[in-house]
C-alpha positions in Angstrom: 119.2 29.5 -30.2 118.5 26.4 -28.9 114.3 25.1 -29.6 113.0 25.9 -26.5 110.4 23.2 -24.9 107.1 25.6 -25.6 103.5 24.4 -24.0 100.2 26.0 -25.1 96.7 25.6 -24.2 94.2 23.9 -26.6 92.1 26.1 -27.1 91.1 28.2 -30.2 91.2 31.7 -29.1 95.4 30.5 -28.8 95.6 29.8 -32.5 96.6 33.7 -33.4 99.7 32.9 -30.7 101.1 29.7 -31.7 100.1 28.6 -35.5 103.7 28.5 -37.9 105.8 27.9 -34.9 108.8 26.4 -36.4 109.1 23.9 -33.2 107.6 21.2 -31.4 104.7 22.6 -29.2 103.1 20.9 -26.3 99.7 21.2 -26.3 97.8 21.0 -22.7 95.5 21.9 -20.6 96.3 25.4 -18.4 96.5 23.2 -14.8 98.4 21.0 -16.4 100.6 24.0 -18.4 101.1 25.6 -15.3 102.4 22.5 -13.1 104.7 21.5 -15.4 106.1 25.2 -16.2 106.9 25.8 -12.5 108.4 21.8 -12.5 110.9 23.1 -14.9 109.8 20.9 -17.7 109.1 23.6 -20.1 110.9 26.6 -20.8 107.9 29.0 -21.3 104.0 28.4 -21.9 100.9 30.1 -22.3 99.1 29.8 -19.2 97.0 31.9 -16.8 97.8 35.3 -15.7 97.6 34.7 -12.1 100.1 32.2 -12.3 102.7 35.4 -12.9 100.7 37.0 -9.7 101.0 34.1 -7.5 104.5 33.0 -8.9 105.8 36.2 -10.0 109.3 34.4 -10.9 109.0 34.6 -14.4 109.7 36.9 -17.1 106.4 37.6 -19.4 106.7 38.3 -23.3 105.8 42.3 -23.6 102.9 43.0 -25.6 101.3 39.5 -26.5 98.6 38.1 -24.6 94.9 36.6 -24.9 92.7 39.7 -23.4 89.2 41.0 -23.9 87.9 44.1 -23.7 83.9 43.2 -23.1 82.2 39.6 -23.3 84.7 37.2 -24.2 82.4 34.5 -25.3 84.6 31.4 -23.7 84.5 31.7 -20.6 81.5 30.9 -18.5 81.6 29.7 -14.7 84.7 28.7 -12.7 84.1 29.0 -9.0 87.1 28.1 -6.8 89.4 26.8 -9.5 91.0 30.1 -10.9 90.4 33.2 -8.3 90.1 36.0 -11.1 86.6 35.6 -10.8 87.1 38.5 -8.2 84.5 41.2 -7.4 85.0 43.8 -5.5 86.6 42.3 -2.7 84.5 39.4 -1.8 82.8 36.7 -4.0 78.9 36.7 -3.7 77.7 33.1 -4.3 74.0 32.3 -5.4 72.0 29.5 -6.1 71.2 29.2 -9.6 67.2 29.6 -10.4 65.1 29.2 -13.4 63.7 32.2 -14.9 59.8 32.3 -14.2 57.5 31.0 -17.3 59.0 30.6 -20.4 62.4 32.5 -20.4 65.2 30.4 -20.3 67.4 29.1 -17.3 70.1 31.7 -16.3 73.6 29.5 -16.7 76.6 30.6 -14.4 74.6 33.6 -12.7 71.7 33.6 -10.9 68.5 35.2 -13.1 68.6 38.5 -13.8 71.7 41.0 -14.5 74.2 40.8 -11.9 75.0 43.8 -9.5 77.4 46.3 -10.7 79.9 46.1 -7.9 80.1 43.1 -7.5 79.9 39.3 -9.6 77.1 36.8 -8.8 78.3 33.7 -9.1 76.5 30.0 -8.8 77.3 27.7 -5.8 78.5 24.8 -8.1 77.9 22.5 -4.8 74.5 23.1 -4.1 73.6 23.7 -8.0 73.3 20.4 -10.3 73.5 22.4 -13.8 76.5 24.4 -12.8 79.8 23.5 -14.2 83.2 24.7 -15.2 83.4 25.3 -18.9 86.2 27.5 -20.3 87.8 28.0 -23.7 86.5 25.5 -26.7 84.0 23.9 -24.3 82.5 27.2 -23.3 81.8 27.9 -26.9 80.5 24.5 -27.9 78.0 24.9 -25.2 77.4 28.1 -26.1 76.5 26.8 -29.4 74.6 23.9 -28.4 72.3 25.3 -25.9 71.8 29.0 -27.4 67.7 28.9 -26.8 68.1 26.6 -23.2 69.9 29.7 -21.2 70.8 32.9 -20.8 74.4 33.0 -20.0 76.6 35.8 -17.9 80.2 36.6 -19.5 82.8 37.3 -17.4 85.0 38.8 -19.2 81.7 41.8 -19.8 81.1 41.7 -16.2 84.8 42.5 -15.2 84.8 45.6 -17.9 81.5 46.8 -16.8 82.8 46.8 -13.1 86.3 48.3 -13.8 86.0 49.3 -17.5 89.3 48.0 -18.3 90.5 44.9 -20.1 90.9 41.7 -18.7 93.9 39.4 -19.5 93.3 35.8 -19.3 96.5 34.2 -20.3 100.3 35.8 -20.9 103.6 33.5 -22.9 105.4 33.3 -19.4 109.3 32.0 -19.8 111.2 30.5 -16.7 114.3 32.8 -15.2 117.1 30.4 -16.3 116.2 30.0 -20.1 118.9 32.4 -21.9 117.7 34.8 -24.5 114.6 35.6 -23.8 114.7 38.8 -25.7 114.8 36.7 -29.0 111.9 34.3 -27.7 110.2 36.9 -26.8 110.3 38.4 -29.9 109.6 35.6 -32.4 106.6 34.9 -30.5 105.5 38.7 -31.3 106.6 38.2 -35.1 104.5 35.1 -35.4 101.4 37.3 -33.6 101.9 39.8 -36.1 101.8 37.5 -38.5 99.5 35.5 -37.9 96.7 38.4 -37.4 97.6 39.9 -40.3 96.5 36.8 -42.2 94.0 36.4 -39.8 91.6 35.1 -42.6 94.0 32.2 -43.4 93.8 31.2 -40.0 90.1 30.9 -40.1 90.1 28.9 -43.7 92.4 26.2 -41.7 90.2 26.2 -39.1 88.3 22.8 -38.9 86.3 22.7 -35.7 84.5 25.8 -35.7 82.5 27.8 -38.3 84.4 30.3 -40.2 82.1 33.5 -39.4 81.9 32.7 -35.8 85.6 32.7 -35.7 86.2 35.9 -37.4 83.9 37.7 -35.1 85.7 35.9 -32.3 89.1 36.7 -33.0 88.1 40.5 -34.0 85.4 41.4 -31.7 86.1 39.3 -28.7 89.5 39.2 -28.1 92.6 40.9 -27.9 96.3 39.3 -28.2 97.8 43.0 -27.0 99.4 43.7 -24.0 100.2 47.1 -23.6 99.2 50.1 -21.5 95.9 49.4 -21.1 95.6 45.5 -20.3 98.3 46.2 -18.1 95.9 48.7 -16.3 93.0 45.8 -16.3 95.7 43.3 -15.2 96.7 45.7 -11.8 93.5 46.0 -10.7 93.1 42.0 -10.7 96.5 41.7 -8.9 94.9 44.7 -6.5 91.6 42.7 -5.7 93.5 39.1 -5.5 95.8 41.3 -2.4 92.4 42.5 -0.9 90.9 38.7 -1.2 93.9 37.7 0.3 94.5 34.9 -2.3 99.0 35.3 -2.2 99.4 33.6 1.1 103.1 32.9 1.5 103.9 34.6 -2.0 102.8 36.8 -4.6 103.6 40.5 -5.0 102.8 43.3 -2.8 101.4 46.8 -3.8 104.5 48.2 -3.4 106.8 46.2 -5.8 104.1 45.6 -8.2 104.7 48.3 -10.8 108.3 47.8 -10.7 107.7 44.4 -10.5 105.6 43.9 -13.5 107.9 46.4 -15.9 111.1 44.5 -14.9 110.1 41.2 -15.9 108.4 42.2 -19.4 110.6 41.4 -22.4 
């Protein structure tokens, strides 16, 4: 078949998806993935998995995706750029405080644990030390400020509210490309490979330290997409319908399940 025009986010907890790819890749940033995947100037990318809910055009590689089960690690406050930080039905935004005495600042959340039913979120525009930091970035900062603050992770919030997985990011491919079976398929072979030789991914590895990335690609993530992240992955679409974020689009309860098993390949 043809080399299809493939983009891919930067981002390390993508290296299990994408490293042998006989092709060119594009590497970019998710905004930037997603814009140009619904222009038509690539064929299929790893983007954001409400791009399929808002979008739902597209058909979505069967059982490969970037998913957690518990704290994901890279991902630590974006408020009002991508809606799946979604509660239970509403978004409750706080002030961020510092912790009394000598404990350190709470980063992302205000101090404390967050309610149960519910995620506590910072006002970015009324707090100065709030900011957006997802993928690499998250974990650098991470890294960097381990003693400064105490930091909430989403994706462990989201399981202890719904105990389910949450999918971050799916391979989506545009209607008209022919063959997606295939495509769909090689990118599953390279998965499989890849993660069976996870450890010679992690000896290429050149930014990040070797044991952190182990633990990071075994304990914190998951690049499945089967029964259960599916199940985490309805109840997002469910609270995006009750936040009303599809205005003019998206799918409906209704067609969902129908929707979602038709356009796996």
């Amino acid at each position: 078949m043809e080399s299809p025009r493939i983009g891919c986010v930067k981002y390390l907890n993508a290296r299990p998806l994408i490293r042998g790819w006989p092709g060119a890749v594009d590497f970019d940033h998710p905004s930037a993935l997603c814009q140009r995947l619904a222009a038509g100037e690539l064929d299929i990318a790893l983007v954001s998995s409400f791009e399929f809910l808002r979008n739902p055009i597209y058909r979505i590689v069967d059982d490969v995706s970037i998913s957690s089960d518990g704290p994901v690690h890279s991902l630590l406050a974006e408020i009002g750029l991508n809606p799946w930080l979604i509660s239970n039905g509403e978004f409750r935004k706080s002030a961020q405080r510092d912790v009394p005495g000598s404990a350190p600042k709470a980063f992302g959340a205000v101090a404390g644990s967050p309610p149960q039913d519910e995620f506590a979120v910072a006002n970015l525009s009324a707090t100065p030390n709030a900011r957006l930091l997802i993928g690499d970035q998250a974990i650098r900062f991470r890294q960097r400020h381990a003693g400064e603050f105490s930091f909430w992770d989403l994706g462990e919030q989201w399981n202890k509210l719904v105990d389910l997985p949450f999918v971050y990011a799916l391979w989506l491919i545009r209607p008209e490309v022919r063959d997606s079976e295939s495509l769909a398929e090689r990118l599953r072979k390279l998965r499989n490979e890849n993660l069976a030789d996870i450890d010679k991914l992690v000896a290429e590895e050149e930014e990040f330290d070797h044991d952190f990335c182990r633990r990071y690609y075994r304990e914190n993530l998951r690049f499945s997409f089967g029964k259960e992240e599916k199940q985490g992955l309805t109840e997002f679409h469910k609270r995006c319908l009750n936040l009303q974020l599809f205005p003019g689009g998206g799918l409906g309860f209704g067609a969902w399940d129908l929707e979602l098993a038709s356009r796996c390949v």
